[in-house]
C-alpha positions as CSV (number, residue, x, y, z in Angstrom):
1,X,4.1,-40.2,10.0
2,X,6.1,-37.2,9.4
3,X,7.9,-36.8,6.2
4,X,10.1,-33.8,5.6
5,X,12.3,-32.6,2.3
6,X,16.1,-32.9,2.5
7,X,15.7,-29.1,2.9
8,X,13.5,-29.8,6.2
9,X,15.5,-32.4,7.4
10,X,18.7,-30.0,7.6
11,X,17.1,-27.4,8.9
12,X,16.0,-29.6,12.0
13,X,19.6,-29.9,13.0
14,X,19.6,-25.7,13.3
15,X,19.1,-24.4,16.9
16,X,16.3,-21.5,16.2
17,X,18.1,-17.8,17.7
18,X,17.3,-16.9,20.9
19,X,14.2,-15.1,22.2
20,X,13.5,-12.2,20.7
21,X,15.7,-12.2,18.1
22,X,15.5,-13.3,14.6
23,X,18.7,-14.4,12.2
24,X,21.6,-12.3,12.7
25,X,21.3,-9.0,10.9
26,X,24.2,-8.9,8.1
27,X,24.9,-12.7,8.3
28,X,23.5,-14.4,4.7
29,X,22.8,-17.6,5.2
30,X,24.4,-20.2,2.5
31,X,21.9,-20.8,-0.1
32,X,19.2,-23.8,0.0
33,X,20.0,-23.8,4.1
34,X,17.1,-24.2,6.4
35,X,16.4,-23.3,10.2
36,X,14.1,-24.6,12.0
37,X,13.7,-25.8,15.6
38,X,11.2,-28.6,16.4
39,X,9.9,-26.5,19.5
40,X,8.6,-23.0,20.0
41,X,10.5,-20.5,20.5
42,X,10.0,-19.3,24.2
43,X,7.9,-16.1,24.6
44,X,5.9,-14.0,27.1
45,X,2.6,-14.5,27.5
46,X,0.2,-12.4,25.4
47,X,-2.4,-10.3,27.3
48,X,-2.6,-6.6,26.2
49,X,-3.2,-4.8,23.3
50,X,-1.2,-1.7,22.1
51,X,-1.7,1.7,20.9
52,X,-1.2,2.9,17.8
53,X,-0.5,7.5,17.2
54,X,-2.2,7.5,20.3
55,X,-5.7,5.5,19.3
56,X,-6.5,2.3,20.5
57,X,-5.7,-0.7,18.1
58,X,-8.3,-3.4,17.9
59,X,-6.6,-7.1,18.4
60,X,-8.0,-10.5,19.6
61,X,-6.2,-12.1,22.7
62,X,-3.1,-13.6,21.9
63,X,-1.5,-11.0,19.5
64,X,-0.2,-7.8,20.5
65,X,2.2,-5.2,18.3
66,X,5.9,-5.5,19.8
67,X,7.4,-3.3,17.4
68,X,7.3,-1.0,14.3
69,X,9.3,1.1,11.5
70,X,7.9,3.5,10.2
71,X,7.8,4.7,6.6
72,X,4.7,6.8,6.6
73,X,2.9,7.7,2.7
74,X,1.0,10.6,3.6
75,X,0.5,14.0,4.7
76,X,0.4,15.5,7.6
77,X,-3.8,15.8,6.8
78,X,-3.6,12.1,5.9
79,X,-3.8,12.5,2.1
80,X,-2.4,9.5,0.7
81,X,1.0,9.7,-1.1
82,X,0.5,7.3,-4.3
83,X,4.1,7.5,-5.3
84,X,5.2,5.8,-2.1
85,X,3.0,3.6,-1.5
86,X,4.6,0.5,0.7
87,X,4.0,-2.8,-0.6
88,X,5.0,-6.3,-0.2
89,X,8.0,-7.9,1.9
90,X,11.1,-10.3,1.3
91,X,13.2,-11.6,4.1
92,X,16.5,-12.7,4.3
93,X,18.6,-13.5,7.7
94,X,18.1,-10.8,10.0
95,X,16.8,-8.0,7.8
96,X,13.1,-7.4,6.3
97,X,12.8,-5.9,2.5
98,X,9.9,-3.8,1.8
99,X,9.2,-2.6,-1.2
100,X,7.1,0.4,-2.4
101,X,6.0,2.4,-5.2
102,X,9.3,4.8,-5.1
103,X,11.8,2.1,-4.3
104,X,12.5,-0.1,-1.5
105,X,14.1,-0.1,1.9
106,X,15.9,-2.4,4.1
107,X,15.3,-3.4,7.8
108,X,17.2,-4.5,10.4
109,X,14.8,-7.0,12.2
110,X,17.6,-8.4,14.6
111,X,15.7,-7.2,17.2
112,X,12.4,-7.3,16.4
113,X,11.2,-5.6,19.1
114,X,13.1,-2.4,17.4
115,X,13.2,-2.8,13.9
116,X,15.8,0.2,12.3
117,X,15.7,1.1,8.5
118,X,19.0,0.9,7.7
119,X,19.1,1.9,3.7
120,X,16.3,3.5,1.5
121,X,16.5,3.0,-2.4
122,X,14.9,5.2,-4.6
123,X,14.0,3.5,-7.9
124,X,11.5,5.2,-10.1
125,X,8.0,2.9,-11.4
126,X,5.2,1.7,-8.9
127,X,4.0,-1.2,-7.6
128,X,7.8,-2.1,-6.7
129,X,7.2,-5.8,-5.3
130,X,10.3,-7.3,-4.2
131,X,12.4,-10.5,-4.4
132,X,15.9,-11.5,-2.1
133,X,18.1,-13.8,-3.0
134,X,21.4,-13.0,-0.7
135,X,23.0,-10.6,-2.8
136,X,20.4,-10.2,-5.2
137,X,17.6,-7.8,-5.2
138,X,14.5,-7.8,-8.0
139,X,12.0,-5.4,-7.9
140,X,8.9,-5.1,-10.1
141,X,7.4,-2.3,-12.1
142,X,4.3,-2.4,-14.6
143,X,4.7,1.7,-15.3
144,X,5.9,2.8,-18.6
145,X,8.1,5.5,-18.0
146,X,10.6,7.2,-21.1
147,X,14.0,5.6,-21.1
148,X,16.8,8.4,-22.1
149,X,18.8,6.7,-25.0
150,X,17.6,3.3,-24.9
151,X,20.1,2.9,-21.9
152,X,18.7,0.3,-19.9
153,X,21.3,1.8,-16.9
154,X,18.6,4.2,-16.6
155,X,15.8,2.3,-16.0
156,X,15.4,3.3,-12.2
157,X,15.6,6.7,-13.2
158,X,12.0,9.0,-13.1
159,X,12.9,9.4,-16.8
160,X,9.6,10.7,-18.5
161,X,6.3,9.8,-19.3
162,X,5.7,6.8,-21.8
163,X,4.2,9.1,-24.1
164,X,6.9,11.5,-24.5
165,X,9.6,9.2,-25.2
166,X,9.6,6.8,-28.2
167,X,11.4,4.2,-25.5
168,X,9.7,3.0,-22.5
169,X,10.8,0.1,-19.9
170,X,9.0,-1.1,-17.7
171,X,9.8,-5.2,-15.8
172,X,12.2,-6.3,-13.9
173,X,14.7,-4.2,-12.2
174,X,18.0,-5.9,-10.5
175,X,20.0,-5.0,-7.8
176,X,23.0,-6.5,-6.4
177,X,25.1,-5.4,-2.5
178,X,27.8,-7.0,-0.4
179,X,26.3,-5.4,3.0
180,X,22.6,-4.5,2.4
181,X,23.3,-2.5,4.9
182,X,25.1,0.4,2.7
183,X,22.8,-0.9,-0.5
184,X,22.2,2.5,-3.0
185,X,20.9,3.3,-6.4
186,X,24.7,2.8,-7.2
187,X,23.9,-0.8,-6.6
188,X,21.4,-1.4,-9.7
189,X,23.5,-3.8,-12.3
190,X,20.5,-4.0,-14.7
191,X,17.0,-4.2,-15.6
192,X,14.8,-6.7,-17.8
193,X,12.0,-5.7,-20.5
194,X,9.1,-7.3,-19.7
195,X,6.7,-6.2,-22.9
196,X,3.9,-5.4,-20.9
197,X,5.1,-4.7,-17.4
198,X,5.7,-6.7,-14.4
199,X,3.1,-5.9,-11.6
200,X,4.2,-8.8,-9.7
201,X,6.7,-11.5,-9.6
202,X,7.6,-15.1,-7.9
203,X,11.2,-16.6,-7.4
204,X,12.2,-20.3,-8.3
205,X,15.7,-20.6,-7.2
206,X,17.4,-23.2,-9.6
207,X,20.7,-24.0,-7.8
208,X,21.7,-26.4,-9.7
209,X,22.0,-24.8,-12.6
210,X,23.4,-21.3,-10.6
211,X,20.3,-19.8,-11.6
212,X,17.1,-17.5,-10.3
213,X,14.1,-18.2,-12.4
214,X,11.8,-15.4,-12.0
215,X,8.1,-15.7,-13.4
216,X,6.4,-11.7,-14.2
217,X,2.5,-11.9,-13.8
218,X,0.4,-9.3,-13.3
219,X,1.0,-7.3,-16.8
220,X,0.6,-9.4,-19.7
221,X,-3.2,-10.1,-19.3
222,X,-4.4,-9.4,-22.4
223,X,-7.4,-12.4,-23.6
224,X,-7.5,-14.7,-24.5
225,X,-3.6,-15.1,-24.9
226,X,-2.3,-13.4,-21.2
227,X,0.8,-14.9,-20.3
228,X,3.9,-15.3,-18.0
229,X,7.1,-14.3,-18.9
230,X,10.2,-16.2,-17.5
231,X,13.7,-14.2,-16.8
232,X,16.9,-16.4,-15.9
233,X,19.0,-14.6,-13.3
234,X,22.6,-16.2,-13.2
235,X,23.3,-16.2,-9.3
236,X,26.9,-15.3,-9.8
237,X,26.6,-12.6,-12.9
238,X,23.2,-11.1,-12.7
239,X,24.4,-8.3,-15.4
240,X,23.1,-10.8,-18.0
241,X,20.0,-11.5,-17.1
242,X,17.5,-12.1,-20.0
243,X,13.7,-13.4,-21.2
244,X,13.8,-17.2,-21.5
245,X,10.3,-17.7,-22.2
246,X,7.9,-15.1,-22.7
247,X,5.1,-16.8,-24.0
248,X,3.6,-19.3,-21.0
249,X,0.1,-18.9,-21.8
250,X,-2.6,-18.6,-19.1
251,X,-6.0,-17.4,-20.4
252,X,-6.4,-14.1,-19.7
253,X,-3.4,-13.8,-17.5
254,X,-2.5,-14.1,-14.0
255,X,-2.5,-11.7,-11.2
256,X,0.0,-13.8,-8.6
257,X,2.0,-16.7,-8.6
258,X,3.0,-19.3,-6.3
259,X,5.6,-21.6,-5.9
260,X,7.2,-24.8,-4.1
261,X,10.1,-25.7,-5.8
262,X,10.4,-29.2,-3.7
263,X,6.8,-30.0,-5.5
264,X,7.5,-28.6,-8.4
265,X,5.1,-26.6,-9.3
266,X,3.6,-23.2,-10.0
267,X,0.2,-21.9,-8.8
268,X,-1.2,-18.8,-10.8
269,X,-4.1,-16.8,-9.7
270,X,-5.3,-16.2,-13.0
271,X,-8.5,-15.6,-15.2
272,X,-11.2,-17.0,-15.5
273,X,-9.5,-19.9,-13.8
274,X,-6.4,-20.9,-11.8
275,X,-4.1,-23.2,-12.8
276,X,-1.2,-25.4,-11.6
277,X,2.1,-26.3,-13.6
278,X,5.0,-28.8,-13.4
279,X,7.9,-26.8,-13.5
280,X,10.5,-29.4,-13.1
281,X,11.9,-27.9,-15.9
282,X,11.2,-24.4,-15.3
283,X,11.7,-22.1,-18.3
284,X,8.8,-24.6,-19.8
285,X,6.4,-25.2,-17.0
286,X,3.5,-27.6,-18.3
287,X,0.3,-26.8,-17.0
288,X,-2.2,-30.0,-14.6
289,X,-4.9,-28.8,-13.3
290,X,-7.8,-25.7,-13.9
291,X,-9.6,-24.5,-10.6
292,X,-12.7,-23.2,-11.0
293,X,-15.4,-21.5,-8.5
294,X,-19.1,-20.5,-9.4
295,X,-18.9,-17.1,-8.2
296,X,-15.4,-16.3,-9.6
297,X,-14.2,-15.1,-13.2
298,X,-10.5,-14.1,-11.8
299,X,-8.3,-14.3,-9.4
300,X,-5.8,-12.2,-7.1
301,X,-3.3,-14.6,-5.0
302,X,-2.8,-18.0,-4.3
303,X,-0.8,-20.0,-1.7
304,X,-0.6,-23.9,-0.9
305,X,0.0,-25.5,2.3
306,X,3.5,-26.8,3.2
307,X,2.1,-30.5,2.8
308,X,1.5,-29.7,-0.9
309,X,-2.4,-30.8,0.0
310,X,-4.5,-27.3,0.3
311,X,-4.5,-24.5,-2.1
312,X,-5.9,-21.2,-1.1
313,X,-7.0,-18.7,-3.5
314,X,-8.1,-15.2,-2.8
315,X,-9.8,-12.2,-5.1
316,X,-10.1,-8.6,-5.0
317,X,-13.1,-7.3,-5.9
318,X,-13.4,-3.6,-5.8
319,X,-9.7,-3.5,-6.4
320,X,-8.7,-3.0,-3.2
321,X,-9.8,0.2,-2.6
322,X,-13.5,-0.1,-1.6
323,X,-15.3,-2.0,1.3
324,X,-16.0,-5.2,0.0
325,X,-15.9,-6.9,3.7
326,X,-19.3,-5.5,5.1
327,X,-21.9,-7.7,6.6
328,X,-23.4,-9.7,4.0
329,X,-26.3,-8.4,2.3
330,X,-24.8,-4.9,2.5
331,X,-25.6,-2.5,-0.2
332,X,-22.4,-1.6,-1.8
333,X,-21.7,2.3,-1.2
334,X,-21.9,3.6,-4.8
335,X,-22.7,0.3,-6.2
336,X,-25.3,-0.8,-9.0
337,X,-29.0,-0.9,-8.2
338,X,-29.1,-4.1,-6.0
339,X,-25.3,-4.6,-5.7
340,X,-24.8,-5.9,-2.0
341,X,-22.0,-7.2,0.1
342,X,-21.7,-11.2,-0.6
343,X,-19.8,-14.0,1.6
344,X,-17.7,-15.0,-1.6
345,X,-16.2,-11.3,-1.5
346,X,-14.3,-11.8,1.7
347,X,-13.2,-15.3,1.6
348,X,-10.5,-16.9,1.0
349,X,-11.3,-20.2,-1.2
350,X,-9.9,-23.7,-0.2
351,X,-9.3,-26.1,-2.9
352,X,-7.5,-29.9,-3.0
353,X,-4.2,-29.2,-4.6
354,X,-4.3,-33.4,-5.9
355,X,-7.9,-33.3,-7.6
356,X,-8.4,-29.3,-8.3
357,X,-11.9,-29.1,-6.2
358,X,-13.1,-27.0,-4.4
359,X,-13.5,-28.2,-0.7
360,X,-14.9,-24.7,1.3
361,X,-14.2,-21.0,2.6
362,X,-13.0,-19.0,5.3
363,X,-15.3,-15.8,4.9
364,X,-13.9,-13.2,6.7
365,X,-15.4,-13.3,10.5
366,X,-15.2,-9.4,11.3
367,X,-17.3,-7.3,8.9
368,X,-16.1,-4.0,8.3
369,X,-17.2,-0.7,7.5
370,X,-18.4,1.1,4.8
371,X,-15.4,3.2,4.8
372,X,-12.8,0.4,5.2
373,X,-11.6,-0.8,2.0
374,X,-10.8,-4.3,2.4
375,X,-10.4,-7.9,0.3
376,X,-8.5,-10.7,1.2
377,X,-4.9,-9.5,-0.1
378,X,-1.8,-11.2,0.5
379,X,-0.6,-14.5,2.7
380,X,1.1,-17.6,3.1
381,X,1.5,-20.8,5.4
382,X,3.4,-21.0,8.4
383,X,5.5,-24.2,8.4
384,X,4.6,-26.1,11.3
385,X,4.2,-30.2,10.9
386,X,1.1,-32.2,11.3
387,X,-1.0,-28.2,10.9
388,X,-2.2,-26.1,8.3
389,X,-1.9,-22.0,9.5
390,X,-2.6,-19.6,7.0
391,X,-1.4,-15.7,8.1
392,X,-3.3,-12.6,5.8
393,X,-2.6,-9.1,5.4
394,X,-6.6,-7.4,4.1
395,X,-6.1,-4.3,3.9
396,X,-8.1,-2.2,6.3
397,X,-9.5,-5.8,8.1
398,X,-5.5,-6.4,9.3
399,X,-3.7,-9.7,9.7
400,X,-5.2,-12.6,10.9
401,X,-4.1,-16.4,11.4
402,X,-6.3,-18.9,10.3
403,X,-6.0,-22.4,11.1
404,X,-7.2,-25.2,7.7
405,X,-5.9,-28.6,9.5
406,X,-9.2,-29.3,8.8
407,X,-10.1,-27.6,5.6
408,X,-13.7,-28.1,5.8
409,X,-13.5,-25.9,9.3
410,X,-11.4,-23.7,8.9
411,X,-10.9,-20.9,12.0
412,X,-9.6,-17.7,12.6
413,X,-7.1,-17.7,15.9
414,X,-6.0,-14.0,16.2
415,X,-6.6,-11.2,14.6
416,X,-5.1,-7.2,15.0
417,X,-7.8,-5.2,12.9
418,X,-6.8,-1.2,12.4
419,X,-9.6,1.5,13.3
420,X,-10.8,3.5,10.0
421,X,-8.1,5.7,9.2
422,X,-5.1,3.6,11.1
423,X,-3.5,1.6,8.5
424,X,-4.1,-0.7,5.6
425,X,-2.1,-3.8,5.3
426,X,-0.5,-5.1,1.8
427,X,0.4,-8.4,3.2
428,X,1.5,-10.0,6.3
429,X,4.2,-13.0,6.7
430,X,5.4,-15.4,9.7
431,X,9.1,-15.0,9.7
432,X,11.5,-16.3,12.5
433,X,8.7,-16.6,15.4
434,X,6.9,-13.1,14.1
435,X,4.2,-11.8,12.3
436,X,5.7,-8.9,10.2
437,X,3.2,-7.1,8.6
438,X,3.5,-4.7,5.5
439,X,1.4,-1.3,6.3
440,X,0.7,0.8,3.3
441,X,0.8,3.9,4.9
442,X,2.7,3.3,8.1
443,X,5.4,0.7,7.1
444,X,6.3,-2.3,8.7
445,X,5.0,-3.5,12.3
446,X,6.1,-6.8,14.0
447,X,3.6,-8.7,16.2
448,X,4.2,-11.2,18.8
449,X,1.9,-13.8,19.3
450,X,0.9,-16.5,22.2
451,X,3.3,-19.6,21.6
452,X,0.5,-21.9,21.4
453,X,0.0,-20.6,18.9
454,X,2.7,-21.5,16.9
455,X,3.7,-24.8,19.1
456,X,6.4,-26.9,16.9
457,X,6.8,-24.0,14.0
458,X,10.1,-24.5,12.3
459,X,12.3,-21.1,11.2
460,X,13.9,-20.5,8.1
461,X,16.9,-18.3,7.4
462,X,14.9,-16.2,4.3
463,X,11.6,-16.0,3.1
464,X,10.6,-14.5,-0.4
465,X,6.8,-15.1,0.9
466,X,5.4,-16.5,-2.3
467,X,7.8,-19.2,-2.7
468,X,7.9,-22.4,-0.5
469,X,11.2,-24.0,-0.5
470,X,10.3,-27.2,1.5
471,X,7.7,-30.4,2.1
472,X,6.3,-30.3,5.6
473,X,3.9,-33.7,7.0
């Protein structure tokens, strides 16, 4: 039987927009509302594969890239720009949020065919993950930086190293904009200390209490007391936002966090273990279970299927930046005396969310090269009843779709896999019938991908990728 959330059930009634097309750009949906259609959305059928600058650009059958934005990080040589750096992606009615290491930018995805920036926002600290909820805008930052004064107004500014300036900030930065559309620096209301930084961050949207609860991983992680700090966001006046809990302990800290606020509950990728809270009351979240894997002492992201039933948890060995997805048995390129390529280095890990066990993994199926860095990165679950699809952005492997219906077979249905040198991929998300997929160095690309695919998906009006707001059967 299929059982959906109240959430679910109102989004059914929702026609999904019309082909090619995603939510209307501009148009916020009201808060809490769902969209979904019961059938999928009609597309063409998928049979080609695309170029990218002129080079051909690996995909399976059934995916091809239908269009992109570019925000490109390096130099004309292909130097790599850290300071701008792209990174992960929010989504809210017709327009895509990517952040990066210098700011963040908004996308009009109306079309996604022809995605058009239409505002850039310069805000100073890297990593620069960010959350949307309608008006509101957080961004993360874990970089010290000198704060002129004390003023917390300038906290987006470059201000000056941490060690020239007896005040540093470094957390949560806030935005708030009528029109995202015409969204400036002029539009930052406040920022948040977070003691040791926010490298990443995940959104529980309390609406009945007018409130965003936003949990900062990624910077406390200092054993064996690493936490999670909570910061209340009042919807209607986020000017005031503050710490309400900044001691959630989780070992040694936690790299990512996931959430499902119909479940109730909080999944951190932590060390040495992961964990799962109740957060029906949110600024106190009490922790349930400890997942635990033989070959792992930490971990990078998490995600948990829309049925509340699967978690999948992913590392990042080499830190992202070196080939860790090589044939097995590899020899590691600068590694230790017999340091070689292992299955549990490109796998994403699938546990029972009830019982905290591990049940198998989906090792990657396409081994890279030497000169590819790649680790399973970012992802999440595409709503679709009665089936469990996972999408992944893996750096230099790409994006993929994996189907764990059956988690104990899990199987990889497309793929689009960048040459060396084309692009590597900070996460990719199913939003509003599309893959949109967050490119490091390029910026954002939009795939299209056989129906069948996707048969019975349902669409949601915004996505903040690392929080589920719904129970799908």
């Amino acid at each position: 039987m299929k059982v959906l959330s109240v959430v679910s059930l109102v989004a059914l009634l929702i026609p999904a927009p019309a082909e090619g097309q995603a939510p209307a750009g501009g148009q916020a949906p009201a808060a809490g509302q769902g969209r979904a259609g019961g059938q999928a959305r009609p597309q063409v059928s998928i049979n080609s594969n695309p170029t990218i600058a002129g080079q051909p650009f690996p995909t399976s059958a059934g995916i091809r890239r239908i269009g992109a934005s570019p925000r490109v990080t390096t130099t004309p040589t292909g130097d790599r720009i850290n300071s701008m750096t792209n990174s992960d992606l929010a989504f809210w009615g017709g327009f895509a949020f990517q952040g990066s290491y210098d700011g963040f930018r908004v996308v009009d995805i109306s079309d996604p065919k022809a995605p058009k920036q239409v505002a850039q926002v310069s805000c100073a600290g890297t990593q620069g993950d960010v959350l949307v909820w309608n008006k509101i805008l957080i961004r993360t930052t874990d970089q010290a930086r000198g704060l002129p004064n004390n003023d917390i107004k300038q906290a987006c500014a470059p201000g000056t190293p941490a060690g020239e300036s007896p005040v540093t900030f470094k957390g949560l930065q806030i935005f708030q904009a009528d029109d995202w559309t015409k969204v400036s620096a002029d539009n930052f209301v406040t920022a948040v200390r977070v003691e040791c930084g926010s490298h990443t961050a995940t959104m529980y949207p309390d609406l009945a209490k007018n409130r965003l609860i936003v949990y900062s991983a990624g910077g406390c992680n200092v054993g064996p007391r690493g936490r999670i700090v909570a910061v209340e966001i009042p919807i209607d006046t986020p000017s005031v936002a503050r710490v309400v809990n900044n001691n959630i302990e989780v070992g040694n800290g936690c790299h990512d966090l996931f959430i499902n606020t119909a479940l109730h509950r909080l999944y951190g990728a932590c060390s040495p273990k992961a964990l799962v809270f109740d957060i029906t009351d949110p600024v106190n979240p009490r922790q349930l279970l400890e997942l635990t894997h033989p070959d792992i002492n930490g971990w990078h992201s998490a995600a948990v299927s829309y049925d509340g039933k699967i978690i999948a948890l992913g590392t990042e060995p080499g830190g992202g930046t070196q080939p860790r997805c090589m044939a097995t048995g590899t020899p590691i390129p600068n590694g230790r005396p017999g340091e070689f390529q292992t299955e549990a280095m490109k796998a994403i890990f699938l546990f029972d969310a009830e019982t905290g066990k591990f049940i198998t993994w989906h090792i990657l199926p396409r081994p890279q090269t030497a000169v590819e860095a790649c680790t399973i990165h970012n992802y999440h679950f595409i709503p679709i009843p009665g089936r469990r699809l996972l999408v992944h952005g893996s750096y230099q492997s790409g994006t993929a779709v994996v189907d764990v219906t059956d988690p104990m077979k899990p199987k990889e249905l497309v793929w689009a896999d960048p040459a060396p040198g084309q692009g590597r991929i900070w996460g990719s998300y199913w939003y509003g019938g599309y893959i949109y997929e967050s490119d490091m160095f390029n910026g954002l690309n939009v795939y299209q991908v056989d129906p069948t695919v996707f048969t019975g998906a349902l669409t949601v009006p915004h996505l903040n990728p690392q929080t589920q707001e719904m129970i799908v059967y």
